[in-house]
N, CA, C and O of each residue as an XYZ file, in Angstrom:
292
protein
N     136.079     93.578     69.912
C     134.729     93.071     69.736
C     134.331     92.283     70.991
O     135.118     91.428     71.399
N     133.063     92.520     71.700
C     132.847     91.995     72.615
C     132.481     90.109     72.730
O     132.195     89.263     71.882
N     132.567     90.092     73.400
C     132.432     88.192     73.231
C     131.057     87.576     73.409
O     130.707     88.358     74.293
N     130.227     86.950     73.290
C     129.346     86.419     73.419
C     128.633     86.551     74.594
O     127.458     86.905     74.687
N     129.491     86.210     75.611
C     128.867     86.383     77.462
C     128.464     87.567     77.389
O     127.251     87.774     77.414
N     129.563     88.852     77.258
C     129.486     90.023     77.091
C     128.267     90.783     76.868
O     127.724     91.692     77.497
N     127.942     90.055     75.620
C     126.333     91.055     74.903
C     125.378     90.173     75.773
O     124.423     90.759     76.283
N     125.540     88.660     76.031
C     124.618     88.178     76.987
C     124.009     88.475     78.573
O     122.948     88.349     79.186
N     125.322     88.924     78.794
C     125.237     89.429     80.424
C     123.992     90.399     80.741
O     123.275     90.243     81.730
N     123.806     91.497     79.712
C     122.432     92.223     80.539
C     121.007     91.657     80.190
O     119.982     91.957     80.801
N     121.082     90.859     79.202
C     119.634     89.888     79.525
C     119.535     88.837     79.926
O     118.535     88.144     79.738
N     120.754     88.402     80.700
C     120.840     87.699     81.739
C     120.551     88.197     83.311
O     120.264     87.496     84.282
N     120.726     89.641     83.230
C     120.207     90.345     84.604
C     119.253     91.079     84.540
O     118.908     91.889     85.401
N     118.536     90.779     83.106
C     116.678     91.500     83.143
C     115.864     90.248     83.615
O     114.844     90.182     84.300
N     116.855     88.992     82.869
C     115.571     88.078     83.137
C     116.020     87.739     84.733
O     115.938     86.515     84.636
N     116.275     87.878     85.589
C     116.810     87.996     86.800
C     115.567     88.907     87.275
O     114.440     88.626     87.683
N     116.181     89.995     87.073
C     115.453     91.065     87.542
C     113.495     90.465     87.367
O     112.939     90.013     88.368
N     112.997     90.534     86.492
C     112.024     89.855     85.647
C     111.677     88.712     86.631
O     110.453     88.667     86.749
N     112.268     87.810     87.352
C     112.337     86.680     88.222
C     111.882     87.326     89.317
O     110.762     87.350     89.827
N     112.865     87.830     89.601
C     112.309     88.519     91.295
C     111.236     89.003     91.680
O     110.375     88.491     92.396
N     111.295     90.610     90.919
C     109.967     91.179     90.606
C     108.212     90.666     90.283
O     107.104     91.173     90.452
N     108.844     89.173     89.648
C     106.990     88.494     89.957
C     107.315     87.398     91.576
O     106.367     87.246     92.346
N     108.353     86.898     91.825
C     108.611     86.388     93.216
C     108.107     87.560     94.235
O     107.318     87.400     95.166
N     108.571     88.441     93.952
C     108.129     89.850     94.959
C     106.741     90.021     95.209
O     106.092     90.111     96.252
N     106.333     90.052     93.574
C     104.367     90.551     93.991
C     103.802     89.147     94.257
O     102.737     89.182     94.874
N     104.160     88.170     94.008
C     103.497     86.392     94.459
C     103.457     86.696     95.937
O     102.339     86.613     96.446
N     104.881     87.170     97.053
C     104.593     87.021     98.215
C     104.046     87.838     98.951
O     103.573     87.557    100.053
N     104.044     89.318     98.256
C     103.214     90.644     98.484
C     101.799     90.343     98.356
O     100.960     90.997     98.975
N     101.450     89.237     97.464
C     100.236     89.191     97.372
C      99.176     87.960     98.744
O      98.054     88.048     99.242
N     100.615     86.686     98.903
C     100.020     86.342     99.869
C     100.318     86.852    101.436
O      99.999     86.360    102.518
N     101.041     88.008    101.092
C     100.511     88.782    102.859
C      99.336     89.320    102.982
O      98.766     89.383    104.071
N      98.733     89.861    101.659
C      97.479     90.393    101.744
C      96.282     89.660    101.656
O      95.125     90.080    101.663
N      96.737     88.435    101.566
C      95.510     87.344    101.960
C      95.820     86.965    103.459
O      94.799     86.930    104.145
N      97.151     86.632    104.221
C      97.022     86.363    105.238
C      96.552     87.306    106.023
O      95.719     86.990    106.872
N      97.102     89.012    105.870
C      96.450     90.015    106.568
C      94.615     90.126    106.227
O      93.771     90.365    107.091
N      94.396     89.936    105.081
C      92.407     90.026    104.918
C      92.199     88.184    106.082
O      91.185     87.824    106.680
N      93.125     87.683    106.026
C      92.309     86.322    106.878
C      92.524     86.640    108.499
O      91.745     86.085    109.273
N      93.203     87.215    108.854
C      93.254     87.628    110.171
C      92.562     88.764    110.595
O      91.857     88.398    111.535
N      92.381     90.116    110.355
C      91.677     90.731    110.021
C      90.010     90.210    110.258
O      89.234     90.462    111.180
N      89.859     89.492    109.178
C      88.195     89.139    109.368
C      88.099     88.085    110.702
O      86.985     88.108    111.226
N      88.919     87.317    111.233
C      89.199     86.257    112.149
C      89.169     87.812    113.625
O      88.289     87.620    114.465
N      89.750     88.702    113.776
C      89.472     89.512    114.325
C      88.198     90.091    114.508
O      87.563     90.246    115.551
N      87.853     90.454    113.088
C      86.310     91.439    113.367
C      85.101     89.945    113.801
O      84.006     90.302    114.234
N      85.332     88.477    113.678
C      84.827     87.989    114.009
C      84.366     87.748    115.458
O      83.263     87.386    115.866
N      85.447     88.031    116.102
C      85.986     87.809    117.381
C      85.184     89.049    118.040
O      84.283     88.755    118.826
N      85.427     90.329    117.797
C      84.734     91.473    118.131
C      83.087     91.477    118.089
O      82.269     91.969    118.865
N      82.933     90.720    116.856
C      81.377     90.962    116.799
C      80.996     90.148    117.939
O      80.432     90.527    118.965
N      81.314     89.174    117.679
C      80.604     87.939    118.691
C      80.818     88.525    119.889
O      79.985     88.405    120.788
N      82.086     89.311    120.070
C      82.022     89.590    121.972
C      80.910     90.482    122.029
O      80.196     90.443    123.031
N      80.587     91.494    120.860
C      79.566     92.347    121.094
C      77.967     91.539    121.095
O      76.893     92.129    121.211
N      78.079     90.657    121.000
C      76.651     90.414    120.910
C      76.554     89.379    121.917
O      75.545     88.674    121.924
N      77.892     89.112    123.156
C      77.205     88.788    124.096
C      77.669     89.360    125.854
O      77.390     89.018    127.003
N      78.571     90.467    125.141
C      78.619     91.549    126.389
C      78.166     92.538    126.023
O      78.326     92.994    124.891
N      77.286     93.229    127.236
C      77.056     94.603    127.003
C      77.592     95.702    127.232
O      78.266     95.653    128.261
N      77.601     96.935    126.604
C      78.495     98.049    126.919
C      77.824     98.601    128.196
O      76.606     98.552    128.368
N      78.699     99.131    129.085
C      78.140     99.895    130.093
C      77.299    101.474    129.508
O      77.670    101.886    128.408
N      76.607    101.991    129.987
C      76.213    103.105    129.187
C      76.379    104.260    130.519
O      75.819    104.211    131.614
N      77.092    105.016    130.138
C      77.597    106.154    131.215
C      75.994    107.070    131.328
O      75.191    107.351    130.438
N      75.982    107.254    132.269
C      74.713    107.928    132.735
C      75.250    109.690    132.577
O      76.397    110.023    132.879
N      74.355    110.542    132.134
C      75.110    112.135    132.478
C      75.562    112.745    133.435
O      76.547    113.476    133.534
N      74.323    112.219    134.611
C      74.621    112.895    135.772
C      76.122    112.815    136.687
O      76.437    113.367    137.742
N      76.896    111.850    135.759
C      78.194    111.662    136.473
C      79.196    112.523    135.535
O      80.356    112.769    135.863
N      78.677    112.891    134.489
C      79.745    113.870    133.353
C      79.569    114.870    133.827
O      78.393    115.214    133.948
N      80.909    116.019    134.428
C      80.529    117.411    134.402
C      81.026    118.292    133.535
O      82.012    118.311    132.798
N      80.359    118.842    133.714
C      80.347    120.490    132.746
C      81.446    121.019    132.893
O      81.724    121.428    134.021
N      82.394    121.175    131.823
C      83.088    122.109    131.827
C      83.040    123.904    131.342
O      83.100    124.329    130.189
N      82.918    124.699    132.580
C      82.705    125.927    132.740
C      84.071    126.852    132.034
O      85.145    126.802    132.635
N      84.002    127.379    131.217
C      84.597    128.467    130.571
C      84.324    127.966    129.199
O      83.421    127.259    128.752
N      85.915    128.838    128.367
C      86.178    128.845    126.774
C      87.089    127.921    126.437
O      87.905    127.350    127.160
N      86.892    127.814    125.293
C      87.750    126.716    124.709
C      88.280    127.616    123.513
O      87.464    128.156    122.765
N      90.110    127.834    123.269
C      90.767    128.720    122.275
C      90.717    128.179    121.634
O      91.515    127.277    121.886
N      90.029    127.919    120.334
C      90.774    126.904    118.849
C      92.407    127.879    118.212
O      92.543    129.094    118.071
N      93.240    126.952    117.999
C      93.305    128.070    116.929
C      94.004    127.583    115.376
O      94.100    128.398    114.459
């Protein structure tokens, strides 16, 4: 007959398991706030450079034509 620990031992390693598994998504969850806060701290950074440098705008007359076919395949 098994002993007390015995029958105890595997819901002693669910509630384990059970432990981790919300420790896991708690810190999974605050990477995805630190990644959305950097992220927007980025596109912040971008906008603002765009609205006070301008893009160069390539003129055509310096693009040439490429003469023949092009194979897709």
């Amino acid at each position: 007959m098994p002993s007390f620990f015995e029958r105890l031992l595997p819901f002693i390693f669910l509630g384990i398991l059970l432990v981790l598994a919300v420790v896991g998504i708690i810190l999974f969850s605050y990477l995805l706030i630190f990644g959305a806060i950097v992220g927007m701290i980025l596109f912040a950074i971008a906008w603002v450079r765009g609205l006070f440098v301008r893009k160069k705008v390539k003129s055509q007359k310096n693009e040439r034509r490429k003469i023949g076919r092009t194979f897709d395949q």
